[in-house]
N, C-alpha and C positions, 0 to 999 in steps of 0.2 A: 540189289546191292546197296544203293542207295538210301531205302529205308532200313535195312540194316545198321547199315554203319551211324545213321543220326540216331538210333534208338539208346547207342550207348551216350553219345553225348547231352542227348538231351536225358538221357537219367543224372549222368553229371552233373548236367546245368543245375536240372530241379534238385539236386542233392546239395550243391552248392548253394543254392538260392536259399534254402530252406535249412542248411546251417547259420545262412544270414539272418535271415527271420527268429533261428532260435538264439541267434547272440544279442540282437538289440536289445530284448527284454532285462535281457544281465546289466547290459550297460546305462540304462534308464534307470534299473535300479541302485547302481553304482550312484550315480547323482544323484537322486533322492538321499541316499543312506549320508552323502558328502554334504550336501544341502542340510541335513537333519542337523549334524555333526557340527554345520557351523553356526547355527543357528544356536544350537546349544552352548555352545562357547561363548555367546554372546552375557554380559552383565543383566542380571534380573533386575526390573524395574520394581521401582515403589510401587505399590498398591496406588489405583487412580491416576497413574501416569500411564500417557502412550505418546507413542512417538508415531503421528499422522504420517501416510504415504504420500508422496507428491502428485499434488493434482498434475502438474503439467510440466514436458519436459522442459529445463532450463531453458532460454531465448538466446540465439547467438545477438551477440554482441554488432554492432555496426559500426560501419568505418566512422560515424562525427562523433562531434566531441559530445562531452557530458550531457548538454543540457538540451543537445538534442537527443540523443540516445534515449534518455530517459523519457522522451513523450513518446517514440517507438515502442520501448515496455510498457507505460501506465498507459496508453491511449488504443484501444483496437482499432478505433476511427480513421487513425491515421496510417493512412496507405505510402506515401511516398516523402521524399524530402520537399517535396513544393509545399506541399498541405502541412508540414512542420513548421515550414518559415514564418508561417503566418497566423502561428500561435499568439495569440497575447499572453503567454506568461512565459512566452521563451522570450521577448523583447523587456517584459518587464523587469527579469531577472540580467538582462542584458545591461538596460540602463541601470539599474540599481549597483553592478559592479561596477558604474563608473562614478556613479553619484561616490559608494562606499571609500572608493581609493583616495578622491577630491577629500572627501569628509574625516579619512585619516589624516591628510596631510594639513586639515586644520585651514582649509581656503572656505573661505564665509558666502552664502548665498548661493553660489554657483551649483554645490547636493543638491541643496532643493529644488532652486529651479528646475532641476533636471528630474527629479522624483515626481516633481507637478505636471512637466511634462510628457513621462511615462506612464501617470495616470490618466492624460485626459486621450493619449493616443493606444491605451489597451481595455479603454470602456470601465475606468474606474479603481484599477491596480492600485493600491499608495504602498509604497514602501519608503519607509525612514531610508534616507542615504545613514543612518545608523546602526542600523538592524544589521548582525552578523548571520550571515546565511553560507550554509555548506554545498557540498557536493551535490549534484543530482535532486534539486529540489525542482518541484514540479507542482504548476497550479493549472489545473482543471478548467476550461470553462472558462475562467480571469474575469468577474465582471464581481465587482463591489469587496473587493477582497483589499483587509488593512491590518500594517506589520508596525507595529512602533516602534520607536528610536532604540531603546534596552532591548528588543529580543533576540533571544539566540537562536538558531534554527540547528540543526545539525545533519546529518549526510541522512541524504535518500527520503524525504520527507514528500507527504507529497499531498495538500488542500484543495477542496473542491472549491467553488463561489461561495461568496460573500461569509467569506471566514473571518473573524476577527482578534488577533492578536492583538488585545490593549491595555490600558490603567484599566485602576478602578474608580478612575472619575476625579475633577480636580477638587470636589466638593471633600473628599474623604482624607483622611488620614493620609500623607504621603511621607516616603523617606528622603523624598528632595528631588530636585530638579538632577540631580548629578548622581542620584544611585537609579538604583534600578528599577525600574516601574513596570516592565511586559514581562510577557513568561517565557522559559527557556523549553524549546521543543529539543527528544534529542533523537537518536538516528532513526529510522526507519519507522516513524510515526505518520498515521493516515487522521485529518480530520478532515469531516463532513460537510457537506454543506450546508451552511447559518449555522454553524459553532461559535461560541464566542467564548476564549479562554484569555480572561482577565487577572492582572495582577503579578507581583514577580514570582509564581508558581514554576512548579516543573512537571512534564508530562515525561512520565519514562519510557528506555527506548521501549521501541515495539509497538506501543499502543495503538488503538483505535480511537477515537472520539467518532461519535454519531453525530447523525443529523440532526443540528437545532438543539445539540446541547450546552448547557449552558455550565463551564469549568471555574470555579473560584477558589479550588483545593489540588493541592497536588498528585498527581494519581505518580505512582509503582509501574517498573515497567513491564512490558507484555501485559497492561490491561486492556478494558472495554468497557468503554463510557457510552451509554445510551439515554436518553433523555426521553423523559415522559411523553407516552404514545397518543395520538389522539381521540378522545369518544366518539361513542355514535350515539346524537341524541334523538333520530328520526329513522325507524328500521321501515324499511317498504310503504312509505307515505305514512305509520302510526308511530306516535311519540312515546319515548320508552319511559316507562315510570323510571326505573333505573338504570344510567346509562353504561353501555358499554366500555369498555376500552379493548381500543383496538392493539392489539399484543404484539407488535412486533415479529412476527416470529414464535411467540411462546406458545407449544402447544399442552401446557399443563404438567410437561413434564422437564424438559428441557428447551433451549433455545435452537430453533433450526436456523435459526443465521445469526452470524455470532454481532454483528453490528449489522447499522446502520448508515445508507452513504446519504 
């Protein structure tokens, strides 16, 4: 009696189970066909334009303020709020906003003393108590790195060591003590460490500057500045008649990394 009666329901089951099994396949292809459909709607790009996928998902945001947030995004290094605090370029940017407000209100000596001593207590940081600096800037490492009085900085910047935003020398040509003499960085610019961008130039947003290059022209922005690589004039203990350069990245056809840090 008993296996009687389960033989109808288990045909049901498997009859139900197995209109399951033949519906999914409709409805995968329902999505694909909708997926096709929007895809298609989408605007045709120019010839040599793409628009890259995102390597990583966005970062949530954390409870402090700016200028520590932003060493939790640029720094993997940094694990917790203790190991933040004791950044040298979260203090330098610290004293510098105070050097800066003293320095708007036109009070004599007291910026710099305070910029002199934000340098000697973050291993080298100088920042002009004139240099305007924005939101979420961010210095790497902090050890020999110099901002001068004219430069602008703008949001989200973010320098590695021993960067140099300066003149071009008091020997040269100048527009005076009271115009402009450093160059104007603006949002979301990365430069490298030992760059040295001279003069009242402009980097535009987005850029990259590489490593150890050296900028005395204004770059466009979303570009990428890299500076000449270095040879190899001894390959496996013999001396090369002609030497090498080492390529960055180039493997003859394109560049597999788009700068240099």
């Amino acid at each position: 009696m008993s296996q009687r009666s389960q033989g109808p329901e288990n045909a049901s089951h498997q009859g139900s189970t197995e209109g399951i099994e033949k519906s999914e396949p409709s409805a995968v292809s329902i999505v694909e066909v909708s997926n096709e459909a929007d895809l298609a709607s989408l605007p045709e790009l120019p010839p040599g334009i793409a628009i890259p996928a995102p390597s990583r998902v966005p970062r949530r945001r954390t409870r402090w303020p700016d200028a520590i947030d932003v060493i939790f995004e640029k720094d993997p290094a940094c694990r917790n709020i203790f190991e933040a605090i004791v950044y040298p370029g979260l203090w330098a940017i610290l004293y510098h906003r105070v050097a800066h407000a003293l320095y708007n209100a036109h009070i004599p000596f007291i910026p710099r003393w305070i910029s002199q001593f934000a340098r000697f207590v973050t291993g080298g940081i100088e920042i002009h108590p004139g240099a305007q600096i924005g939101k979420r800037f961010f210095i790497d490492h902090g050890a020999g790195v110099l901002v001068g009085e004219t430069a602008i900085i703008g949001d989200n910047v973010m320098l590695y060591h021993q960067v140099t935003l300066g003149a071009t020398g008091w020997w040269r040509p100048s527009p005076g003590r009271r115009q402009k003499r450093h160059p104007t960085i603006e949002d979301d610019v990365t430069i490298g460490v030992g760059a040295a961008i001279l003069g009242p130039i402009v980097i535009g947003k987005g850029s990259r500057i590489g490593a150890m290059a050296l900028v005395l022209e204004s770059v466009p922005a979303n570009s990428v500045v890299a500076a000449k690589p270095a040879e190899l004039l001894v390959k496996g203990g013999e001396a090369l008649e002609q030497h090498q350069e080492l390529t960055q990245g180039w493997n003859g056809e394109n560049w597999e990394m788009d700068y240099q840090i």
